[in-house]
C-alpha positions in Angstrom: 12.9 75.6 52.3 16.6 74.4 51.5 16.0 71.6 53.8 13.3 69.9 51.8 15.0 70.5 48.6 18.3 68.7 50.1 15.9 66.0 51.9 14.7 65.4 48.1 17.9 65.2 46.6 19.4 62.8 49.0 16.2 60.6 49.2 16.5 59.9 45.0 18.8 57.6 44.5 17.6 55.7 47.8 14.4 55.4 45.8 15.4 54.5 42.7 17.8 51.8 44.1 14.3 50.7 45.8 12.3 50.8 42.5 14.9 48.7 40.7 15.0 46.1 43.3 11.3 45.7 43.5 11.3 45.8 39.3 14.1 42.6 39.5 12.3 40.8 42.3 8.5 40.6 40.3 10.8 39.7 36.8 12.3 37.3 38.7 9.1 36.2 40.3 7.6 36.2 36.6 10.2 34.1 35.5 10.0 31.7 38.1 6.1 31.4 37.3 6.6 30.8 33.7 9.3 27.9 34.5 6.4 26.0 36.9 4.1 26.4 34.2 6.2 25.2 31.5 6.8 22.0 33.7 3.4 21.6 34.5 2.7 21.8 30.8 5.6 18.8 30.1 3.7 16.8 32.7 0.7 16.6 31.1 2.3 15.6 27.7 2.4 11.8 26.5 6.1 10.2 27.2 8.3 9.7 24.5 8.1 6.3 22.6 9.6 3.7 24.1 12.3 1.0 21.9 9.5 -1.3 20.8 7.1 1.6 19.6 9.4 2.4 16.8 8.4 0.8 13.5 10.5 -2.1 12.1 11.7 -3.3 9.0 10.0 -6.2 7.6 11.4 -9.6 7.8 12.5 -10.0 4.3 14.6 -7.0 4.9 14.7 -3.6 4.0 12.5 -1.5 1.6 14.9 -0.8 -1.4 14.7 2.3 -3.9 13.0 1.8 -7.3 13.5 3.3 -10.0 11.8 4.0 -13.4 11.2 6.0 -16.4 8.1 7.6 -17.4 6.4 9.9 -20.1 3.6 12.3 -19.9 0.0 10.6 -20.7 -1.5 12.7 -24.0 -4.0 15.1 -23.1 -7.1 14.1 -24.7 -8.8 16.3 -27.0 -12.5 17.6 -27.1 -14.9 16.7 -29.7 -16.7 19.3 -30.5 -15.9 23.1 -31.3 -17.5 23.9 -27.8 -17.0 21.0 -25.6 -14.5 21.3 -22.6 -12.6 18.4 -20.6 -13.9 18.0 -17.1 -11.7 16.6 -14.7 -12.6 13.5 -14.7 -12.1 12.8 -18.2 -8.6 14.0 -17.7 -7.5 11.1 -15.6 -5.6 11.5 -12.5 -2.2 9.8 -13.3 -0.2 13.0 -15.1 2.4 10.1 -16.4 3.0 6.6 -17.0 5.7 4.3 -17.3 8.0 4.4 -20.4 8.5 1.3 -22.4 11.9 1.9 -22.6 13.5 2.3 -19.6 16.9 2.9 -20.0 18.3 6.0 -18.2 19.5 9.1 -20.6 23.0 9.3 -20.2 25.2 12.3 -20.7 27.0 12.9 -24.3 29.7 14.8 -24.9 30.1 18.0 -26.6 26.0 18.2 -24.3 25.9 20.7 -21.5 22.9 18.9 -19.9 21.0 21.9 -19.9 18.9 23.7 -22.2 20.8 26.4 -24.2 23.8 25.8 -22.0 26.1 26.5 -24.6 28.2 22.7 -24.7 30.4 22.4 -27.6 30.0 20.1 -30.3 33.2 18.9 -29.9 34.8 19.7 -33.9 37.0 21.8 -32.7 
């Protein structure tokens, strides 16, 4: 009876060695799998664009920036006591361009900010 108990003891860690080794081979296996899949998967997906796919600027040179002011368009109002706006009567440009189209400059003694607090500079 103390010989099967000792036979036990001595065959654990043979077996766990064994289970750890099989465990790492089917990771390793999995991992292996995933990889062929994954380049399988690149394969099958268009090539990059080449040089002369990319867009170009046109020939009178480069698109610039432009800038302008604008204000809000008025809402307009209803009619009656009872009417409503529908969507269409609202328009669908919230803003237009300003007449005057000079940019707002800072001042000083002006934060910039409203209720920031600037000075107004009689000290």
């Amino acid at each position: 009876m103390h010989t099967t108990h000792e036979r036990l003891a001595a065959a654990g860690p043979a077996a766990g060695m064994v289970i750890i080794v099989v465990c790492g081979l089917l990771v390793t296996a999995a991992l292996v799998a995933a990889v062929r899949l994954a380049i399988g998967v690149r394969r099958k997906e268009p090539a990059p664009p080449r040089r002369g796919d990319h867009p170009t600027p046109p020939p009178s040179g480069p698109v610039r920036e432009e800038q302008n002011m604008r204000e809000p368009n008025e809402v307009p109002r209803a009619t009656g006591d009872h009417d409503r706006l529908t969507p269409h009567q609202l328009g669908n440009a919230p803003s237009r361009p300003s007449e005057n189209q000079t940019r707002p400059r800072w001042q000083h003694g002006s934060s910039g900010s409203f209720g920031g607090g600037g000075g107004d500079g009689a000290t």
